[in-house]
N, C-alpha and C positions, 0 to 999 in steps of 0.2 A: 504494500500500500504506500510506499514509499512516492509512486509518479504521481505527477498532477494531476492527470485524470483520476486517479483512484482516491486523490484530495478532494478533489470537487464533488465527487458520487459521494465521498462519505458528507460534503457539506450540505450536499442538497436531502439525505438522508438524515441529516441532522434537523434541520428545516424541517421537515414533513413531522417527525418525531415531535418537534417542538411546535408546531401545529395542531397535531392530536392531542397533547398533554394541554394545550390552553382550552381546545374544543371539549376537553371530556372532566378537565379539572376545574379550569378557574370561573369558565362562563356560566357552569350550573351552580357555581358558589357567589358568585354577583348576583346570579337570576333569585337565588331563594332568598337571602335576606332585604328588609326595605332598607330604605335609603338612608345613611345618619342624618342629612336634612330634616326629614320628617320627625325624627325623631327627636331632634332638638329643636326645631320649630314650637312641637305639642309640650316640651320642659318650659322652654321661656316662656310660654303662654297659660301656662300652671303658673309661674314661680308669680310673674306680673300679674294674674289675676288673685294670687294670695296677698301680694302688696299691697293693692290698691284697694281702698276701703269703700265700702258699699255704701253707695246714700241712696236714699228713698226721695225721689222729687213725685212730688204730685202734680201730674200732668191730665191734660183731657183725653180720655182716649178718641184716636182719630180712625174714622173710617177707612179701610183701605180698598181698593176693589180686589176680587176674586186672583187669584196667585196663578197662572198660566199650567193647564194640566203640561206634563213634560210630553213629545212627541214619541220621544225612545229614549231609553236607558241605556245607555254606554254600558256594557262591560265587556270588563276589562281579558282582552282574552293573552292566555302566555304562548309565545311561538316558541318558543326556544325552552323544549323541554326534552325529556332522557329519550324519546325517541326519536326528534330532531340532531339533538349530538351523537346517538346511534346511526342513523341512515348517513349523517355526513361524513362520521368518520371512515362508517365505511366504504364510500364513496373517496376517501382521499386517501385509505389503503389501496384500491384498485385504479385510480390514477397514479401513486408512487408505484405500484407493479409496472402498471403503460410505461412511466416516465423509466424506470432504471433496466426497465430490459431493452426499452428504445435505444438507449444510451450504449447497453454493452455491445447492442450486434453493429451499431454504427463503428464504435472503436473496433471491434472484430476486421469488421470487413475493411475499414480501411488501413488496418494494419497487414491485412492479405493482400494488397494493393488492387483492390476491387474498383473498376473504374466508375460505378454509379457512385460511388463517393469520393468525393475533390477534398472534403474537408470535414473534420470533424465539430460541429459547435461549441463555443465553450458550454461547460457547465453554469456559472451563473448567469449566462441568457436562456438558456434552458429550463433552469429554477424557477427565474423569472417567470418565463411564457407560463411553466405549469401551473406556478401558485397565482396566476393572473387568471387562468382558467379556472384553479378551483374557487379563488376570490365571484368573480362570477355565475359559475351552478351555484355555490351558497348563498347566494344573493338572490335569484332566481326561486329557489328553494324556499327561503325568506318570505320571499312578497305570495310566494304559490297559497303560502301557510296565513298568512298575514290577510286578516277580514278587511274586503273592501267593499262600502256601505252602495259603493258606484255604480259595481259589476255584477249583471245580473247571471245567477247562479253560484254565486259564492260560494254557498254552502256545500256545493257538489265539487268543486275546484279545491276546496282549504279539505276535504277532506282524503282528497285524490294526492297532496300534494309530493307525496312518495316516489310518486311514478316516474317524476322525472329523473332524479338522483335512481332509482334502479334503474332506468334505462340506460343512464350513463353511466351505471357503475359493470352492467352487462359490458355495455362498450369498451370500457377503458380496460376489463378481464378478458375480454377476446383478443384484442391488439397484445395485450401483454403476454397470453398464452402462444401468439401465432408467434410473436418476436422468440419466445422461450424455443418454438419448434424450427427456428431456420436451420438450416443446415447449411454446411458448403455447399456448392455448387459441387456437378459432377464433372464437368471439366476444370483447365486449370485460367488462369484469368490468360494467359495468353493464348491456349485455345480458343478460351469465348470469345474474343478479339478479331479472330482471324476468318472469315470467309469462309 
């Protein structure tokens, strides 16, 4: 592991790893507790309503008209819950399989001096491209899951919203099985070459 290619496969292996560990550890320990905001919000507003001394003013009471019945009731719905960080992480297991078998058969072949390959990519634009990809299916995934008051059918959609992370995690496990099945060629690169 000594070459730079073998530095870069382990950095971008590092990256995915430290990907998974924020998707499965820290986002569901944000998601469950509330905010300190809130919670020191409702302190100061105890502590000053114990300070401030109660006076009784005797006032008229005033009519007020009827209080607007509410149209809908917001609630509050969680997207980001153990089965959301389940289906994404598995999804960004089976794009780091796509991504580093990609990665070996390119080095492969163009260390056999395979003419389909001129050059090999670096590893951190490759990193890049993947985690720009996975940045967007999670996004995708997101808004799939995420109640939109606009969009008619919603409910059929936010509970569908799986489908698409398994489509593309079938995706990203074929390309990586097929990359796993190359083989040489049965000629040699300068037979295939020749006429």
């Amino acid at each position: 592991m000594t070459s730079p290619r073998g530095l870069h496969l382990q950095t971008a292996r590092l990256l995915v790893f430290t990907l998974l560990v924020v998707l499965l550890i820290i986002v569901p320990a944000l998601a469950q507790g509330p905010l300190p905001s809130e919670e020191m919000l409702s302190e100061v507003r105890d502590e000053i309503d114990a300070t401030i001394p109660y006076t009784h003013a005797a006032a008229s009471p005033i009519s007020l008209p009827d209080a607007p019945t509410p149209q809908r009731v917001n609630v509050k719905v969680k997207v980001i819950d153990k089965k959301f960080i389940a289906v994404l992480a598995a999804l960004g297991g089976a794009e780091s399989l796509r991504f580093t078998t990609h990665k070996l058969v390119l080095d492969h072949e163009f260390a056999a001096g395979a003419p389909w390959v001129r050059s090999v990519p670096a590893s951190p634009h490759l990193v890049a491209k993947g985690a720009a990809i996975y940045a967007a299916e999670l996004l995708v995934a997101y808004e799939l899951k995420k109640p939109h008051s606009w969009l008619p059918g919603d409910r059929v959609i936010r509970k569908l919203w799986w489908a698409y992370p398994a489509a593309m995690m079938a995706i990203h496990i074929k390309n990586g099985v097929g990359s796993i099945r190359t083989q040489t060629p049965s000629c040699s690169v300068a037979d295939c070459q020749s006429p």
